[in-house]
Every structure is written in structure tokens, then in C-alpha cells.
N, C-alpha and C positions, 0 to 999 in steps of 0.2 A: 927301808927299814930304819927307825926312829929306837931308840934308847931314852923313856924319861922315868926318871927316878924307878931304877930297874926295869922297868917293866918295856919288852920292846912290842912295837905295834909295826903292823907289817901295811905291806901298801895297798892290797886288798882288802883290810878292814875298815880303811878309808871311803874306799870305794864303796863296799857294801853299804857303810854309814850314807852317802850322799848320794847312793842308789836309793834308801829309806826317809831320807830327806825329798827326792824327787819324787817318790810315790806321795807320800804323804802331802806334798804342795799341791799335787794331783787331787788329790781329793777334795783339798780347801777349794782347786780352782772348780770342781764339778759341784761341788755345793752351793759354793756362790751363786755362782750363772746358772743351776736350778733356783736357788731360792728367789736370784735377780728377776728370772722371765714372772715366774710366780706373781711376786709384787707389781709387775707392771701387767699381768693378769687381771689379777684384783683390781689394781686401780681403775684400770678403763672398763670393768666390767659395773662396779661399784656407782660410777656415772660423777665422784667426786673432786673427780681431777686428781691428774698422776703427781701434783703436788704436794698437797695433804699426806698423803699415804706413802710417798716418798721418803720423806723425811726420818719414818722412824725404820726404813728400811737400811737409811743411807747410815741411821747409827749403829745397828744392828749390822753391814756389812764392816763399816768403819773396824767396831769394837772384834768381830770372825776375824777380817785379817791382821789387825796386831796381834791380837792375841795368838793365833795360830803362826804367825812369822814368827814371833817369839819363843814360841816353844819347840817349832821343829827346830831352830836355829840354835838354840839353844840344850838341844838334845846333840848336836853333831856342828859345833863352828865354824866349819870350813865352807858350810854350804852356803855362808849370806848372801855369796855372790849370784845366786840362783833362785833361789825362795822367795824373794818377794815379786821376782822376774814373773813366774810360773803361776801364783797367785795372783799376779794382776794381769794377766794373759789376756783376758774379758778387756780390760778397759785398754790395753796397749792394740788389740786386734780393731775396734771401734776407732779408736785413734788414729788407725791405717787404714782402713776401710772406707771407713763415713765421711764422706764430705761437708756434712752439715756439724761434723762435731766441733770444727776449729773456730765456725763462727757464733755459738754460742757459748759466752767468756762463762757462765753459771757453770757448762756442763761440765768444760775443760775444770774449772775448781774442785767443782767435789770430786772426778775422778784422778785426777791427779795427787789431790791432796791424799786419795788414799794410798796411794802411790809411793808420795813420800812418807805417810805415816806409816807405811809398812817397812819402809827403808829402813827408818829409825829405830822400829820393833826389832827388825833382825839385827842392828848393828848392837842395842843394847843387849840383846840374847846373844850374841858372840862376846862379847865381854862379859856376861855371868855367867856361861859356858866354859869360857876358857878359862876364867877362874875358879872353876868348879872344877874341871880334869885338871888342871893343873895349879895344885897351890905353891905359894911363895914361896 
């Protein structure tokens, strides 16, 4: 049980917060990895190479997990340590899996990088989070 500025928050409210923080990561991660298989649907069915068609997928996932690390995080700040985990679930599970994933350096880039750009999503959404529940 916590006291700030009167108002006390018990340690189940927490909980339920970073229980609605894991659902909701949940969803980002089942969205993705539908819209992911989708685009590589399309591509190889298209005949244009999974190149081409990539690319506006890779911004289009890019821009889904900032933006969504940012706002669940941002809704509940305790959770960054988990949120960007759970949304990139897809690309850390390939990373463990796939043997062919570590020797092409292109692949390792773009998933990674979303990797950290969701890092840095959630880290900024706990600091305007926590300055939001709590001001100065």
C-alpha cells in the first residue's frame, strides 16, 4: 500500500493494471504475426518478390509497435519491463528457432531494430506516464 498525494493505491490495483497491460501486449503481439504471415502471403503469391512488398510492411509493423509500446506503457508504467518483451515475442521466438536467422545480417536489422525501437517507445511512455500520475 502506497500513499501519494492522499490518495492510497493498494497492490492489487497494480496488478490488475499490468494484468491489462499483458493483455493488451497480447493483442499487439496476435495482430502483428496475423498481419506478418498476411504480407508474406501476398508477397510470394504476388510473384514480386518478398522484397518490394516488405518494406511497407516493415514500416507499417515498425510505426503498430511504437506506437502501441507507447501507449500501453504509458497507460500503466510499471509495465516497460514486459511490453515491448511480449510484443516482439514473433521476432525473439524466430531468433531462437531459426537457424538461418543469425546468418543473414539484413534480417537480424530490421528485427532487432524493431526491437529496440520499441524499447525506447516504452521507456519514453513511462516517463510521460509517470509524469502524468504523478506531478511535481
Amino acid at each position: 500500500m502506497k500513499t501519494i498525494k492522499g490518495k492510497t493505491i493498494y497492490k492489487s490495483e497494480s496488478f490488475k493494471a499490468g494484468m491489462a497491460s499483458l493483455g493488451w501486449a497480447s493483442v499487439v503481439l496476435l495482430l502483428t504475426t496475423f498481419v506478418f504471415f498476411i504480407a508474406i502471403g501476398e508477397s510470394m503469391t504476388e510473384g514480386k518478390g518478398i522484397v518490394g512488398f516488405m518494406v511497407y510492411f516493415l514500416i507499417a509493423y515498425y510505426i503498430v509497435l511504437a506506437v502501441s509500446c507507447f501507449l500501453i506503457v504509458k497507460k500503466n508504467p510499471g509495465s516497460f519491463w514486459f511490453v515491448p518483451l511480449v510484443c516482439n515475442a514473433l521476432t525473439i521466438v524466430a531468433a531462437i528457432t531459426d537457424s538461418s536467422f543469425w546468418k543473414d545480417t539484413k534480417l537480424i536489422f530490421v528485427f532487432c531494430s524493431a526491437l529496440v525501437l520499441s524499447i525506447i517507445a516504452s521507456i519514453i511512455g513511462a516517463l510521460v506516464g509517470r509524469r502524468r500520475t504523478i506531478p511535481k
